[in-house]
C-alpha positions in Angstrom: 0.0 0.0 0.0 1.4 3.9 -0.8 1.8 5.3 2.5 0.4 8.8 0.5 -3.0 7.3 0.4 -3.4 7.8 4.1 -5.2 10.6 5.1 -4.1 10.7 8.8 -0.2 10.4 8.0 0.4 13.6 9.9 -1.6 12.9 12.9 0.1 9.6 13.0 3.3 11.0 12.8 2.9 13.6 16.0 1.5 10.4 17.7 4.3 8.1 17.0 7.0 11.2 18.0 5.0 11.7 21.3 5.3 7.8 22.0 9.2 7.8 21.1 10.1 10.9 23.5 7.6 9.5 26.3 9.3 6.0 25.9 13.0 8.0 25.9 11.5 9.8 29.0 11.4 6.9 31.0 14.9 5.7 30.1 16.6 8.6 30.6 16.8 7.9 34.5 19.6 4.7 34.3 22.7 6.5 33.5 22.1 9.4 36.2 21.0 7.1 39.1 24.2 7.0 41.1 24.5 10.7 40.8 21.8 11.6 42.0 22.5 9.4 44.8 26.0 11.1 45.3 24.7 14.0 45.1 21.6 14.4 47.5 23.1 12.0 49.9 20.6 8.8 49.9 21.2 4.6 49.7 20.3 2.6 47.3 17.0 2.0 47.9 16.2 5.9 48.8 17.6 6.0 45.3 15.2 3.7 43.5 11.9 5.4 44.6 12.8 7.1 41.1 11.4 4.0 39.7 9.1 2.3 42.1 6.7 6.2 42.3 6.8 6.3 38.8 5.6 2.8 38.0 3.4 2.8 41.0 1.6 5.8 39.3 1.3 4.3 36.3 0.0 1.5 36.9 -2.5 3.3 39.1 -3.8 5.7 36.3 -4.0 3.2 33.8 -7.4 2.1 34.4 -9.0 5.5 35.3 -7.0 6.8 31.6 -9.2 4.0 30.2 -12.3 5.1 31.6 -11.4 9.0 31.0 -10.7 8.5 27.4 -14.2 6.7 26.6 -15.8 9.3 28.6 -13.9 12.5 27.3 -12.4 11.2 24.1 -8.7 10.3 23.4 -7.3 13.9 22.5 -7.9 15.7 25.8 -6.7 12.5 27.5 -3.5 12.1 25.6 -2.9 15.6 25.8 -3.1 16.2 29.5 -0.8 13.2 29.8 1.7 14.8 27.7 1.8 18.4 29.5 1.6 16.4 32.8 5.4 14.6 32.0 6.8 18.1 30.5 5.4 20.0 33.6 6.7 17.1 36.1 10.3 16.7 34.2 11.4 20.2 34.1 10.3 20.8 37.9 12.2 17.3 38.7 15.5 19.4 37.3 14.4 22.1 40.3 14.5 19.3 43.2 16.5 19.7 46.0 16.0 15.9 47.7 14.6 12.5 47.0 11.3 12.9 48.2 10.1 15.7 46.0 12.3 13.9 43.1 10.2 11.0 43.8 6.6 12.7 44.0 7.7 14.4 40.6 8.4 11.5 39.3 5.1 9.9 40.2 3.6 12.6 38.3 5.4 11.9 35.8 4.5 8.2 35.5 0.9 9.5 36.0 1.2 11.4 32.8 2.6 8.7 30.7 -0.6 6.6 32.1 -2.6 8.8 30.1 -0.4 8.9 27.2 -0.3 4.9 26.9 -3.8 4.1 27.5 -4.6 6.1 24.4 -1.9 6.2 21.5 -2.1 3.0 20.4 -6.2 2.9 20.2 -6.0 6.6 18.9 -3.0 5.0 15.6 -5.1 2.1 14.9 -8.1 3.5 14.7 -6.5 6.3 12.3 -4.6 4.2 9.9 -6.2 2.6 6.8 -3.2 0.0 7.0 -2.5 -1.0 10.5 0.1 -3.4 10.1 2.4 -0.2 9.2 1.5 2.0 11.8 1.7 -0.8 14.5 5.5 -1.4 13.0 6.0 2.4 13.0 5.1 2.1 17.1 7.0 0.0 17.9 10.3 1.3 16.4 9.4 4.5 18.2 9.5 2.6 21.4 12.6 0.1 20.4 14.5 3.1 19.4 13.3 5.7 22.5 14.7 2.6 24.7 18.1 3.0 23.2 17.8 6.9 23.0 16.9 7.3 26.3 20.1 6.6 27.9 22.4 7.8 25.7 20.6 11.4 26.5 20.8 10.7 30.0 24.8 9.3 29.6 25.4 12.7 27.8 23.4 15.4 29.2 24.2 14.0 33.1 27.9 14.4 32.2 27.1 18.0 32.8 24.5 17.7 35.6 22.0 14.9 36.9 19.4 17.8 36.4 20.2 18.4 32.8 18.6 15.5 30.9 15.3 15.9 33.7 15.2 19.5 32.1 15.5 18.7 28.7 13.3 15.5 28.8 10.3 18.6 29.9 11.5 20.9 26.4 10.9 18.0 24.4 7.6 17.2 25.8 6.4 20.6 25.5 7.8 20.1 21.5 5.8 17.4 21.6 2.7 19.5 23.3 2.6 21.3 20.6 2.7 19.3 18.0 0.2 16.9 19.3 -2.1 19.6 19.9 -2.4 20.8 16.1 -1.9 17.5 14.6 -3.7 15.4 16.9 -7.6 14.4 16.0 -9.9 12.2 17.4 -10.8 8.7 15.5 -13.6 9.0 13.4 -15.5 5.8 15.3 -16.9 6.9 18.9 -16.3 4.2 21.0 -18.6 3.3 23.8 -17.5 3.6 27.2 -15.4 1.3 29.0 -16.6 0.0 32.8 -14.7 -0.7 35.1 -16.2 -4.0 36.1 -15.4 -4.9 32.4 -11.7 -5.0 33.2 -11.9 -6.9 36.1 -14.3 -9.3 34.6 -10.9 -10.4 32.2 -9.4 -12.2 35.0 -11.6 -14.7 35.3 -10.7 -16.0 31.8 -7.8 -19.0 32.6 -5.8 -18.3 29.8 -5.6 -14.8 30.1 -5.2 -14.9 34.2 -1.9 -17.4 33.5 -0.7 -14.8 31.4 -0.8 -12.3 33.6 1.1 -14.3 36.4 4.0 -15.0 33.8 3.7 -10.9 33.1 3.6 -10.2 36.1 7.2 -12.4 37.4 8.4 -11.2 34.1 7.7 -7.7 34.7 9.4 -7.7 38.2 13.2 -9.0 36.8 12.6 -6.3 34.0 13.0 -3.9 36.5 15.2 -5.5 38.5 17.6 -5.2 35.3 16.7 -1.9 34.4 16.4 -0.3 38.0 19.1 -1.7 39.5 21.6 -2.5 37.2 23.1 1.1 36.8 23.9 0.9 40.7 25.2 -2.6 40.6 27.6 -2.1 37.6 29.7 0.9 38.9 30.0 2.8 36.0 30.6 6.8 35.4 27.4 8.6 33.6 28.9 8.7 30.5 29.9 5.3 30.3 26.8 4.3 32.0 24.6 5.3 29.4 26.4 4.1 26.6 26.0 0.9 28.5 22.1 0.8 28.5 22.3 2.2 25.1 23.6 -1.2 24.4 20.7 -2.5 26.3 18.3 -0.2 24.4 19.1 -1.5 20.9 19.3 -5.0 22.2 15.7 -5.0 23.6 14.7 -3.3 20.1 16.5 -6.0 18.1 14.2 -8.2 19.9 11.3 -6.7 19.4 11.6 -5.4 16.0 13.7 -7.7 14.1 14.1 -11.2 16.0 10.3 -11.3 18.5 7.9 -11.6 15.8 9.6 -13.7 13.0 10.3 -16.2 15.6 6.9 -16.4 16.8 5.8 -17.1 13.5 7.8 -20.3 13.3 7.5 -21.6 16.8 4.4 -19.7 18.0 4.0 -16.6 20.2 3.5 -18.8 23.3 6.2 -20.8 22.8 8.8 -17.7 21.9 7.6 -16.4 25.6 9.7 -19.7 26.7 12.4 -18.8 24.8 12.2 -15.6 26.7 11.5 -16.5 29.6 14.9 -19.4 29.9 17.1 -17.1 28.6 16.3 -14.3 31.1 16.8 -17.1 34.1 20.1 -17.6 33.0 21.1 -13.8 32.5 20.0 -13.5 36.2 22.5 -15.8 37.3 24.6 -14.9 35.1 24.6 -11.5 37.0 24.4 -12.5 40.4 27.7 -14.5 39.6 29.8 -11.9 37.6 32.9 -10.2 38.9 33.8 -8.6 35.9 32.1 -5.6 34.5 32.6 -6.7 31.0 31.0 -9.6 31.7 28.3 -8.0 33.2 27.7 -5.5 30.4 27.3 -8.4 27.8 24.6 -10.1 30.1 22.9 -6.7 29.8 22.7 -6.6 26.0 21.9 -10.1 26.2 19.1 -9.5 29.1 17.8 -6.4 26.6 17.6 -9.3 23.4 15.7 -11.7 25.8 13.0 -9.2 27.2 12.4 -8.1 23.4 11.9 -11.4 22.5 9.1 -11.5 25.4 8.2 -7.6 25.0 7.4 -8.7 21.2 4.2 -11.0 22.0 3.3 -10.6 25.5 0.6 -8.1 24.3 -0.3 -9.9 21.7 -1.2 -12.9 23.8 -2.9 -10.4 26.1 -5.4 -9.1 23.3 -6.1 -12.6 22.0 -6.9 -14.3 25.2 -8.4 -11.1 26.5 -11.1 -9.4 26.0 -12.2 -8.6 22.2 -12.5 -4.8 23.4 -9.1 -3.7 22.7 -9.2 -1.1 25.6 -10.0 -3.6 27.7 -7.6 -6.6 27.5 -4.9 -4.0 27.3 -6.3 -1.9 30.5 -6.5 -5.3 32.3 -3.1 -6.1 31.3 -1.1 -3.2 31.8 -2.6 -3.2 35.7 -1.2 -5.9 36.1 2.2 -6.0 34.2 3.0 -2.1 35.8 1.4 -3.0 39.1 3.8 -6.5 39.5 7.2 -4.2 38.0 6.4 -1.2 40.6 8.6 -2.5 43.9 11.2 -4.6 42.0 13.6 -1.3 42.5 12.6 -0.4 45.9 13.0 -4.1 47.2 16.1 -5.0 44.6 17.9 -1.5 46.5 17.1 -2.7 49.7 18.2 -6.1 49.0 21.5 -4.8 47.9 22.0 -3.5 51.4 23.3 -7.2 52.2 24.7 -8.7 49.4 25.1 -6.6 45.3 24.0 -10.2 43.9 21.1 -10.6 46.3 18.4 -8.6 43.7 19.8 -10.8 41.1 19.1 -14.6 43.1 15.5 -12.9 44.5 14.6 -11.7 40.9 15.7 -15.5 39.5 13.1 -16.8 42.2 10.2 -14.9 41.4 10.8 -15.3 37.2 11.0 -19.4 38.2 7.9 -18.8 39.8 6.6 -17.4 36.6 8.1 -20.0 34.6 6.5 -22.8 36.7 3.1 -21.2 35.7 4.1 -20.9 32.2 5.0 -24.7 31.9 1.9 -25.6 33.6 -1.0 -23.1 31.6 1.1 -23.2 28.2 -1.3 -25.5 26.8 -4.0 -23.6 28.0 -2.9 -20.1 26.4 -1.8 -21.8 23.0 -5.2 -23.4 22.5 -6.6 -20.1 23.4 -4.5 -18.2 20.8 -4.7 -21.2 17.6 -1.4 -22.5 19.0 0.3 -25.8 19.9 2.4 -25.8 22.2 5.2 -27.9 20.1 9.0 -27.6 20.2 9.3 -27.9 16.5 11.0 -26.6 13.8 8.4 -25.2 11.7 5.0 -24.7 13.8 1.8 -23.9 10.4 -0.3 -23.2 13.4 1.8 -19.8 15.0 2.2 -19.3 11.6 -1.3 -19.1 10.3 -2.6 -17.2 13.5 -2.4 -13.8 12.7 -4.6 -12.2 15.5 -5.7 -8.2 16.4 -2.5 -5.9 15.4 0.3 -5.9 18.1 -0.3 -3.5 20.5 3.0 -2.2 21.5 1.6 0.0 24.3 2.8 -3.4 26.4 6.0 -2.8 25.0 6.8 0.6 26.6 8.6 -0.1 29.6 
């Protein structure tokens, strides 16, 4: 299909630019973590609140974005969010200790809630050809993963409070562009309720799923909250480090997630995912070499791609046929599970720098334990078999819903 032919192109470009900075937004963080500590004087854990506020809040607002955006339509929902991170980021640059860095922070995970219970139903429901706009997501998120901390590597050479400050410019850039190019999906959607979400759980499939997310979820931030204290680095080399991470994750996703789940199913590809990440974990708790360590974290970033690439997926087949929905049901979950992996990995570290590592390998076999248990169930429920073979016609020939990388935006 000529991408000229669709009439929303520029609305769909200001989206996908919003989604990309939000996404760099919330990597930004990593490389400036142990200066900040440094600088304000806290521990570890203090230090993590960064994290745990932002993706308490945003797991929080997820549900009540949901419900705002059938009530007041996407725009003013997606918008708010937007102005809410620019107006929390540049006043994070102004904080003078880690309780008002956190609340800003919270804020600004708040905002983000709005932005990423709407973007993805707002581009969909735009785009005459949704298998392009869907891939044109989710490179905005693979790449704002590797941006992210190359912004926060350079800028917090200079100051912690730098790349906070700039993170705010570029969302009120992005302000103003979503504000003229923005429009509202032609199709009115009825209102979501509440009890809708909550009625999602009680599908088997789809509740197994969220217990794998949900272990999942946790080690992600275990890697990606904890990580930039365990490995020692300077800012600059810090970020260059997650960078690494970054495009690793969006390799993953974007080039390796998908094509494998076509061949071996998207259940079976969460497997994949899920074994590799076990061994990464121990992989890190056992390292006494920082080069050794920073390979794990490229290979960690390929792994969680792989899983980032069809978690969502899964969720919108076994969920609920209202996109909104599954997807609000989901991200509860998913966000709710990751939000005191930090605060709990910092505290951990207390006693032992490999001590996150060996409690986030516990709680992923948990997960895994679930997966090899319900497989079954969420294969048939998706047209799969759950089949270690080469060539699986059935992952193959289930094409569900377009991917929803809202999932993928971690």
């Amino acid at each position: 299909m000529d991408r000229r032919s669709e009439p929303n192109r520029s609305a769909i470009y200001a989206t996908v630019t919003v989604a990309f900075l939000a996404i760099s937004g919330i990597a930004v963080v990593d490389p400036i973590l142990p200066a900040i500590g440094a600088d304000i004087g806290v521990s570890a854990w203090q230090i993590e609140l960064l994290f745990t506020a932002y993706i308490a809040l945003m797991a929080v607002g997820m549900i009540p974005a949901t419900l705002a955006s059938g009530r007041f339509g996407f725009k003013p929902v997606l918008i708010t969010g937007v102005s809410v991170v620019g107006l929390a980021a540049v006043l994070a640059s102004f904080s003078h200790n880690i309780v008002q860095l956190s609340v800003l922070r919270g804020v600004w995970g708040l905002g983000n809630a709005m932005f990423f219970a709407t973007a993805m139903v707002v581009l969909v429901n735009l785009a005459i050809d949704r298998e392009w706009v869907v891939g044109l997501f989710e490179t905005a998120l693979g790449l704002g993963f590797a941006v992210g901390p190359l912004l926060g590597g350079l800028l917090g050479h200079v100051s912690w409070r730098l790349p906070f400050f700039v993170c705010g410019v570029f969302m009120v850039v992005a302000l103003a562009v979503a504000s003229r190019r923005l429009r509202e999906p032609d199709t009115k959607l009825p209102p979501v309720k509440i009890r809708s979400i909550f009625a999602t759980y009680r599908k088997p499939a789809f509740l197994a799923l969220c217990v794998v997310t949900a272990a999942y979820n946790f080690i992600f931030f275990v890697v990606l909250g904890y990580t930039p204290l365990f490995l020692r680095l300077e800012v600059v080399p810090l970020g260059l480090a997650f960078t690494a991470w970054g495009l690793g994750l969006a390799a993953g996703i974007l080039v390796i997630g998908h094509r494998l789940a076509h061949r071996i199913g998207a259940v079976q590809t969460i497997g994949v995912a899920l074994a590799g990440l076990l061994v990464c974990l121990v992989l890190f708790a056992t390292s006494h070499s920082t080069a050794r360590s920073l390979v794990v974290l490229v290979l960690a970033g390929l792994c969680m791609g792989l899983a980032n690439a069809n978690l969502t997926d899964l969720a919108l087949g076994l969920g609920s046929s209202d996109r909104r929905i599954a997807t609000g049901a989901f991200n509860l979950v998913r966000w709710g599970a990751a939000a005191p992996a930090p605060i709990i990995s910092g505290k951990l570290a207390e006693h032992s720098l490999a001590l996150p590592f060996w409690v986030g390998a516990l709680v992923l076999a948990v997960g895994a334990l679930v997966y090899l248990a319900f497989a079954h169930v969420m294969a048939a429920g998706y047209g799969e078999r759950v089949l270690w073979a080469r060539w699986n016609r059935a992952a193959r020939d289930a094409e569900h819903a377009p991917e929803e990388p809202v999932g993928e935006a971690y």
